[in-house]
N, C-alpha and C positions, 0 to 999 in steps of 0.2 A: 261206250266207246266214243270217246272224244277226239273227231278227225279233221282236222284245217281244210276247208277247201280253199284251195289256188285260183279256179276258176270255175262256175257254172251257168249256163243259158240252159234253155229248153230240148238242146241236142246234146250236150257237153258233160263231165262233172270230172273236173281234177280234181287230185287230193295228195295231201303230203299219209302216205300211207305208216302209220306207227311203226316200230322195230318189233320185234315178236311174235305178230300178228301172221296168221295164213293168208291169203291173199283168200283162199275161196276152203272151201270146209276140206278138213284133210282127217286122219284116222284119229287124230288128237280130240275131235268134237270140239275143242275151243272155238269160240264165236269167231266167225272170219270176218276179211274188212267186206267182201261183196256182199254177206247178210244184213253185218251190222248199217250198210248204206242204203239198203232197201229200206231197212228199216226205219232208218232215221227218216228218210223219203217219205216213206209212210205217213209216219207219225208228222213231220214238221208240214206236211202238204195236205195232211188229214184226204188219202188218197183211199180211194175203196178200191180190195181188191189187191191181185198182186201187184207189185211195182217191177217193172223192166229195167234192170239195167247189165249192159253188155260188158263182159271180160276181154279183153283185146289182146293185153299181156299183160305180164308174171313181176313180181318181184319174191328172190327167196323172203322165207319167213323171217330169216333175224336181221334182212335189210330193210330199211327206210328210205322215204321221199317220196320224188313226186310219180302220179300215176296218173292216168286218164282212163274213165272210164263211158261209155254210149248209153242214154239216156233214151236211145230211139232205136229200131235195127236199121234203118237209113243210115244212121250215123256209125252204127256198128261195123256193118257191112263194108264202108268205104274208108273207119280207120285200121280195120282187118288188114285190105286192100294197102294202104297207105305202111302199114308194118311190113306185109310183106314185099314189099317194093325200096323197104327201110329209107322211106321219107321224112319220117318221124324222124327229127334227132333227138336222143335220149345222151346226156353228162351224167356220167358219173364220179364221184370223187372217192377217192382210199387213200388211208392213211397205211404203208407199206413198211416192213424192214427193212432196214439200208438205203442207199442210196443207187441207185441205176445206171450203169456206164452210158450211158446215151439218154437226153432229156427228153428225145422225143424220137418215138420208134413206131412202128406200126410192129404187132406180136401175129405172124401167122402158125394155128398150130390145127393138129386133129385131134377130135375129143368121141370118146368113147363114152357111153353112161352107160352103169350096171345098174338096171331098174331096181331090182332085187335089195341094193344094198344103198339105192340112191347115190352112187356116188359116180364122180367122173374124173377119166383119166385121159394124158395124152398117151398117144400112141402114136404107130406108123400110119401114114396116109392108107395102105393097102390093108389093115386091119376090116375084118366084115364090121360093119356098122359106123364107121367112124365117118364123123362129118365136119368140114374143114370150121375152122373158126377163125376169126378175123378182128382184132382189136388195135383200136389208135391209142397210147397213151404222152402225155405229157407231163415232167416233173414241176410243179409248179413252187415246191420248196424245199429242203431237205434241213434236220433239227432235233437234236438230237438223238441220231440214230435213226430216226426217220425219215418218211419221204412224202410227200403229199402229191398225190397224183391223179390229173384231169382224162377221164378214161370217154370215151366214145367208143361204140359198137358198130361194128361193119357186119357182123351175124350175131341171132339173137339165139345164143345157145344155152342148155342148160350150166348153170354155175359156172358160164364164161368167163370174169373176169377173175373171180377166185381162182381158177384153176389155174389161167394162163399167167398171169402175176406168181403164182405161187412155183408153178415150171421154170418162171423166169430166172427164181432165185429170191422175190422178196415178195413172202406171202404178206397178205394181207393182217394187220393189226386184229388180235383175237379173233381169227377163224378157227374157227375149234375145229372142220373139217379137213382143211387144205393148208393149215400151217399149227399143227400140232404139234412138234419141238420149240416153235418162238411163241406158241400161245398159252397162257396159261387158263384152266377150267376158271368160267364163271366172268372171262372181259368179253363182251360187248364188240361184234364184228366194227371192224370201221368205213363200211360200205355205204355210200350213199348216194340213191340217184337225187342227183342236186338241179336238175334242170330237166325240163319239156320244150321242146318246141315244133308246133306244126302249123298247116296250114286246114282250118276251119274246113271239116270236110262236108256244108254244107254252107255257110257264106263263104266260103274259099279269102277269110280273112286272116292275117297271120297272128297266133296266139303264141306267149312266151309264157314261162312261169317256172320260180324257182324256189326250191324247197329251203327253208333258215336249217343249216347246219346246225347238227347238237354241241351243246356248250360244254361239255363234260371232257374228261381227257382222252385220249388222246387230241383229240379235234381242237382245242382249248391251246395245243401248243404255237398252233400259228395264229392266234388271239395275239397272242404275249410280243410274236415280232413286228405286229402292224403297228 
């Protein structure tokens, strides 16, 4: 498992996390990225012993970019703290169907997840279990037939932005989940978390870091207009 890291010190370790990859061991048995970084840990620091490193948060499995993960539980503990507080700003970018009557909207909605069948639906507010979600997005270019779109999170819910984009009316570029009439089996989500940025939860210095978008198509169409 071949993983870019963005940034690492002694409490730290960003990484542009691959597309396809589980984030941590899931019923598939494929090699996750939090194994495979232990590992490499291991190996590249000739470490005895297990290696520590903390899961903070998620990205689904057929999305890429960038992640941070705690290398200390000091560090774990207070970017925990720091998510739940949603200090952390996490960018994301989607390549969307259509184009969005409004360039820039804030999406409030309620989402349900059927654990069962892993999936998540909006519903009504007064639904048992439903929990409010809250996303910014911004059109950053639209081309043929598409829309390129700068997404921020306000709550970090499961399959938030797929869902709510796909509610919206323009699901996301090959979600085989949540826009299964405009996607077709076997393209490639167009989900990418493209930026990190917080503040050093142990020198309290400010770290950025941002993931090189894939060159492949879709993403390849706004290559062409710059």
């Amino acid at each position: 498992m071949k993983v870019p890291i963005l940034y690492e010190d002694n409490h730290l370790l960003l990484v542009e996390k691959p597309r396809n990859i589980p984030v941590q061991e899931d019923s598939s048995r494929d090699l996750d990225l939090l194994t495979g970084l232990k590992q490499m840990i291991k190996v590249r620091d000739d470490k005895p012993g297990n290696v520590y490193l903390g899961l903070v948060h998620r990205l689904d499995r057929p999305v890429g970019g960038a992640m941070v993960f705690a290398k200390t539980s000091k560090a774990a503990s207070r970017l925990s703290d720091m998510m739940r507080r949603q200090v952390i700003e996490r960018q994301y970018w989607a390549v969307v169907h259509g184009v969005p009557k409004q360039k820039k909207d804030q999406l409030t909605d309620y989402l349900y997840k059927n654990t069962q069948k892993n999936q998540v639906a909006v519903v009504s507010s007064k639904h048992p279990g439903a929990k409010k979600a809250i996303l910014n997005y911004q059109v950053l270019a639209s081309r043929e037939g598409f829309s390129l779109l700068a997404v921020q999170l306000e709550t970090g819910r499961p399959h938030q932005i797929r869902v709510q984009l796909s509610a919206m009316g323009h699901p996301i570029y090959g979600d085989q989940k949540y826009g299964q009439k405009t996607s077709k089996v076997g393209q490639q989500i167009a989900l990418w978390a493209q930026s990190l940025s917080l503040e050093h939860p142990i020198k309290k210095e400010p770290i950025h870091v941002e993931a090189k978008l894939p060159s492949e198509y879709p993403w390849n169409i706004w290559e062409q207009t710059e």
